[in-house]
ZABA-755609 format. One line per field, with one value per residue: residue number from 1; residue in one letter; x, y, z of N, C-alpha, C in turn. Coordinates in nm, 3 decimals. Example, Ala and Ser with C-alpha at 12.3 -4.5 7.8 and 13.67 -1.06 7.14 Angstrom:
<rs>
n (1	2)
res (a	s)
n_px (1.319	1.285)
n_py (-0.569	-0.225)
n_pz (0.780	0.708)
ca_px (1.230	1.367)
ca_py (-0.450	-0.106)
ca_pz (0.780	0.714)
c_px (1.320	1.290)
c_py (-0.330	0.003)
c_pz (0.780	0.787)
</rs>
This chain:
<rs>
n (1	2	3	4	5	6	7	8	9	10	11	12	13	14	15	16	17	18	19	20	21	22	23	24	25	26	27	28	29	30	31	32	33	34	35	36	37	38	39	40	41	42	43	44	45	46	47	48	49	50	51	52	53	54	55	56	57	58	59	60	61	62	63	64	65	66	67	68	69	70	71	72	73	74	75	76	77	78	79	80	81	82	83	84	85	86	87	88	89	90	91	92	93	94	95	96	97	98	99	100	101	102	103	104	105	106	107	108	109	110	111	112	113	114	115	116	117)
res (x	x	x	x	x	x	x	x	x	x	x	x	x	x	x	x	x	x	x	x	x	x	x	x	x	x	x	x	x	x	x	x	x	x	x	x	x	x	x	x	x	x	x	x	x	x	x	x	x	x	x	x	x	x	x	x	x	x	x	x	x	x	x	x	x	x	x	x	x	x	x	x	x	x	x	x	x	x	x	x	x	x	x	x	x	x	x	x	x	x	x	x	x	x	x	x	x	x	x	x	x	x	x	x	x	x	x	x	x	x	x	x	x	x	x	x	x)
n_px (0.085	0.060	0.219	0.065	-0.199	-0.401	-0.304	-0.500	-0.855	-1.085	-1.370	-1.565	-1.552	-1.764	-1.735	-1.919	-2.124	-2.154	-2.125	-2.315	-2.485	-2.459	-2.389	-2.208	-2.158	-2.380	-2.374	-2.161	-2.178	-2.129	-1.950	-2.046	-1.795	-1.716	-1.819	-1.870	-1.929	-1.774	-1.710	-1.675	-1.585	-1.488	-1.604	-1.465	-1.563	-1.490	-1.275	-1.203	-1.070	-0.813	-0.917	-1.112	-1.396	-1.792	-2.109	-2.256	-2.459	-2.619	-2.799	-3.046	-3.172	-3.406	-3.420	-3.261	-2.990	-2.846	-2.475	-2.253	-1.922	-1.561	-1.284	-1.064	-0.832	-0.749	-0.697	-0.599	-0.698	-0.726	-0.826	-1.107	-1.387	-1.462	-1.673	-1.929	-1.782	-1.643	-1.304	-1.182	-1.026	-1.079	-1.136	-1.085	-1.180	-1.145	-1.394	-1.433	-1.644	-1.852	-1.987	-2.254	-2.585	-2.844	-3.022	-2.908	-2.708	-2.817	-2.988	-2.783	-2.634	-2.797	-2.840	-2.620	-2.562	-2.786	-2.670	-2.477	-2.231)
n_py (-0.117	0.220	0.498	0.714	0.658	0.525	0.264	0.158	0.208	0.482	0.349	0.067	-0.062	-0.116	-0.294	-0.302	-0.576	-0.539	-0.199	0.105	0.355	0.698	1.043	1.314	1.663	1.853	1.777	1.517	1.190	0.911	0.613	0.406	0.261	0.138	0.214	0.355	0.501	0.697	0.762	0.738	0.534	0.608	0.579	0.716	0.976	1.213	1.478	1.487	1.726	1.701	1.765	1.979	2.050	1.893	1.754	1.467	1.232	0.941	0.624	0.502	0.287	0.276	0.585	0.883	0.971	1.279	1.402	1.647	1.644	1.582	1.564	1.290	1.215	1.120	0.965	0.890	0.537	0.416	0.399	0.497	0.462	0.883	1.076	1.296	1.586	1.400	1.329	1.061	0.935	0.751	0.736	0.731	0.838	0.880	0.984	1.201	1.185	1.483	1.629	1.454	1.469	1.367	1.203	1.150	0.982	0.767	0.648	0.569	0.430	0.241	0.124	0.005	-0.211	-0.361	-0.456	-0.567	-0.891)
n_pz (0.000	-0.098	0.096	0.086	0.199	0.419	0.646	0.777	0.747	0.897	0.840	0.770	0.407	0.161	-0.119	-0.430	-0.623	-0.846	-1.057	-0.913	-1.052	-1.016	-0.934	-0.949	-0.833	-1.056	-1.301	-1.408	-1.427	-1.245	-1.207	-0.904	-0.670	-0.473	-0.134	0.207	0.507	0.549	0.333	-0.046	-0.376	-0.660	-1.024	-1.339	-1.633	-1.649	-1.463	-1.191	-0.931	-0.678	-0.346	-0.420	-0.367	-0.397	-0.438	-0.397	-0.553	-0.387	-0.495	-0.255	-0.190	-0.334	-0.306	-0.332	-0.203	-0.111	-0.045	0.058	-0.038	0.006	-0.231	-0.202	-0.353	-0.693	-0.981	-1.295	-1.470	-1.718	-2.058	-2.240	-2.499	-2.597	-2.449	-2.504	-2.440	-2.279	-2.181	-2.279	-2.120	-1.834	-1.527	-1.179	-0.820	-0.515	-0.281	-0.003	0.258	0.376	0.709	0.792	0.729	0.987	0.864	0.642	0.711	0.868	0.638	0.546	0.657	0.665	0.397	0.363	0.621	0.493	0.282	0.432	0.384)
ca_px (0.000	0.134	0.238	-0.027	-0.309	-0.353	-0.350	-0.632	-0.972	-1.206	-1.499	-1.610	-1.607	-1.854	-1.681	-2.050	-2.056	-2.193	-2.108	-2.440	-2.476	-2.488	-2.337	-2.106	-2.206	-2.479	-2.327	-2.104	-2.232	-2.039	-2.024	-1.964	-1.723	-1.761	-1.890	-1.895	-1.966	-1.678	-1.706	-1.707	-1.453	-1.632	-1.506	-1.599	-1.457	-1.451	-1.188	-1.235	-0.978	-0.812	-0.913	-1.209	-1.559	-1.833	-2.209	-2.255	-2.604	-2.602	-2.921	-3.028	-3.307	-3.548	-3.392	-3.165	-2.927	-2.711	-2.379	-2.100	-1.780	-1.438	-1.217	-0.926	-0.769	-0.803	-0.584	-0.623	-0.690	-0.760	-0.858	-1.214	-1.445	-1.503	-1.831	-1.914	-1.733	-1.498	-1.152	-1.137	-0.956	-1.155	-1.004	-1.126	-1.158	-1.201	-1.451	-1.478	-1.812	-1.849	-2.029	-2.388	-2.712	-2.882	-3.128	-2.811	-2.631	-2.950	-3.033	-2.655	-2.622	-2.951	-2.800	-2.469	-2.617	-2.861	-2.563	-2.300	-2.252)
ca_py (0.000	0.334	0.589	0.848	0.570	0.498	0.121	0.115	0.313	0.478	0.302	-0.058	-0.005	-0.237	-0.311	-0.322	-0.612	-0.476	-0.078	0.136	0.467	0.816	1.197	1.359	1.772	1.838	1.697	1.453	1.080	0.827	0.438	0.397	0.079	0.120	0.266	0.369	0.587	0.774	0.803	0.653	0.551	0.617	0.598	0.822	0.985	1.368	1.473	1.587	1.773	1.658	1.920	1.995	2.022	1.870	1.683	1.322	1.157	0.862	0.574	0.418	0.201	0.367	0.705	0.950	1.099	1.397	1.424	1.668	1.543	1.658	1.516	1.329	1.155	1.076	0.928	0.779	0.385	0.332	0.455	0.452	0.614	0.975	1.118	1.422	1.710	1.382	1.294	0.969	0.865	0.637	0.801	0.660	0.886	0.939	1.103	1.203	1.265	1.594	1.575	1.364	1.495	1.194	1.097	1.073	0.896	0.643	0.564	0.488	0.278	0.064	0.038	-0.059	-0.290	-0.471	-0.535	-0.640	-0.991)
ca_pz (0.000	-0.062	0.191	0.095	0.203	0.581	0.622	0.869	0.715	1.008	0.821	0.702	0.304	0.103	-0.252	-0.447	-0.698	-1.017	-1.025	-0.918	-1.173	-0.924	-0.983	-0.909	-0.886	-1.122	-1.428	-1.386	-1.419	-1.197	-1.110	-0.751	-0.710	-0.313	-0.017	0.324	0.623	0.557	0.163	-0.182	-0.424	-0.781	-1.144	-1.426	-1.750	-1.592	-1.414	-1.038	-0.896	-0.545	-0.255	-0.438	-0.314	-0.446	-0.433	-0.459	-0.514	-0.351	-0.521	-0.160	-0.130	-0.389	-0.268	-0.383	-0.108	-0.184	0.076	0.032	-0.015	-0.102	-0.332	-0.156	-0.454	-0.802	-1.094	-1.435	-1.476	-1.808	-2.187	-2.315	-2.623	-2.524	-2.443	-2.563	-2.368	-2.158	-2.211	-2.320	-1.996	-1.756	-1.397	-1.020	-0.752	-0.383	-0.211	0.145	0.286	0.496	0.788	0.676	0.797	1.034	0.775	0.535	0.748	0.902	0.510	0.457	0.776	0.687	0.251	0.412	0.701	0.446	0.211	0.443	0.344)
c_px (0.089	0.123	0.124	-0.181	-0.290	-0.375	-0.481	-0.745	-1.051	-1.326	-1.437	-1.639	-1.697	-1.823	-1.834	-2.024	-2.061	-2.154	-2.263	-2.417	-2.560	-2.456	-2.271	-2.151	-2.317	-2.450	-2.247	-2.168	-2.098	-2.056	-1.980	-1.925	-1.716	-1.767	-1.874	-1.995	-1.895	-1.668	-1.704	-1.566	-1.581	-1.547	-1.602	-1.467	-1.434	-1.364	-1.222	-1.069	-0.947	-0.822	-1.066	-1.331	-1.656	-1.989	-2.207	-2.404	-2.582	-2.793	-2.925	-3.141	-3.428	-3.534	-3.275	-3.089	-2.842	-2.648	-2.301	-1.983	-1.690	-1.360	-1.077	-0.823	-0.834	-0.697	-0.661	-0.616	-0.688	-0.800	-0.986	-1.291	-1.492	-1.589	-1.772	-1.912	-1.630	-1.396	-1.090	-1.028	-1.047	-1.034	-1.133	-1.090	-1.223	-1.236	-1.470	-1.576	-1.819	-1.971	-2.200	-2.477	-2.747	-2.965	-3.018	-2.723	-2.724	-2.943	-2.927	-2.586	-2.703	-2.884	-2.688	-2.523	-2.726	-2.770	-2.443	-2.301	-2.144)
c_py (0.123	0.432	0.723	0.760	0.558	0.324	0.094	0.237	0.355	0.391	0.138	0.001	-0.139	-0.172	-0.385	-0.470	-0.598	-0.291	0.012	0.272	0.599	0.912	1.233	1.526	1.740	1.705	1.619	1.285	1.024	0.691	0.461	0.244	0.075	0.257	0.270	0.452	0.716	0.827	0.689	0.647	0.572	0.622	0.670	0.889	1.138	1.385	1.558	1.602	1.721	1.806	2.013	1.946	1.941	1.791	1.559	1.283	1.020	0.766	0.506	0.394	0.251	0.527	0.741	1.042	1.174	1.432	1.523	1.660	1.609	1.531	1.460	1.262	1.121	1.062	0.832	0.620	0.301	0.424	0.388	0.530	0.694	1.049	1.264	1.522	1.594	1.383	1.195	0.891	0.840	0.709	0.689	0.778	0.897	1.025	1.111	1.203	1.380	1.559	1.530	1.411	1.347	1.136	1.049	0.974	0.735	0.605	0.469	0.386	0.159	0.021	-0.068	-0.212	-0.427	-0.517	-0.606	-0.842	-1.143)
c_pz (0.000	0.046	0.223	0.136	0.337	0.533	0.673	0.795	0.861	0.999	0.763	0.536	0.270	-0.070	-0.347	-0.573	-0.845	-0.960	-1.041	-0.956	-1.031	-0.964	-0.900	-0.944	-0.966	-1.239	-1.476	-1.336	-1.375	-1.160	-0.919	-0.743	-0.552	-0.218	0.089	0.404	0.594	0.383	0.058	-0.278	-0.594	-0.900	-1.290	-1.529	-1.726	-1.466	-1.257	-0.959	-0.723	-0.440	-0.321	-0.365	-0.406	-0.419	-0.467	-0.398	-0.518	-0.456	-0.371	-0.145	-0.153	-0.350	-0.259	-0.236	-0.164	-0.096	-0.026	0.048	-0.045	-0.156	-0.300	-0.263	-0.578	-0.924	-1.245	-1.396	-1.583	-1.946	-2.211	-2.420	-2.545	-2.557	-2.437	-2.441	-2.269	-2.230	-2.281	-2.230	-1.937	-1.596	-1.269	-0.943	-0.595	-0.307	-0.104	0.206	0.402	0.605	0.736	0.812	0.884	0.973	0.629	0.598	0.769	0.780	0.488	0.515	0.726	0.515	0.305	0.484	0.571	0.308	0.242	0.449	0.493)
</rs>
């Protein structure tokens, strides 16, 4: 693991096993490839800056949450065809979640809780 990663996370993540389709800001379509308490890792063909702010709509259980997050990493992974206005790079990035209202957090306890396997 690299040095800029802690080994230990504060949260339990849940690595989803198909990728579930959310946003990123308004306009920015993203998969999310996992989840927590603590944030999301998500992959997408627009580029989000690290240290950046940002919105993330969560799909949870027939309902859309929207947390704000910042931006603590993000790097290229891959080349794919590019949608009109991306890059044609395929990137991954991590998002933090700022502090979560208690009905964002309760929803994201009970998605989490009824997926942990």
């Amino acid at each position: 693991m690299s040095p800029e990663y802690p080994a230990k996370r504060r949260y339990a993540r849940l690595t989803l096993k198909e990728p579930v389709s959310g946003d990123v800001t308004a306009s920015h379509d993203v998969h999310i490839l996992d989840l927590s308490l603590g944030g999301v890792r998500v992959e997408h063909t627009h580029i989000l800056r690290p240290g950046s702010t940002c919105y993330v709509r969560l799909p949870l259980k027939q309902q859309i949450v929207t947390v704000m997050g910042r931006v603590v990493w993000s790097r290229a992974v891959g080349r794919m065809a590019a949608e009109q206005g991306g890059t044609g790079l395929l990137y991954q990035s991590g998002i933090e979640f700022a502090a979560l209202s208690r009905e964002a957090q309760s929803l994201l306890e009970a998605f989490l809780e009824s997926h942990d396997t």
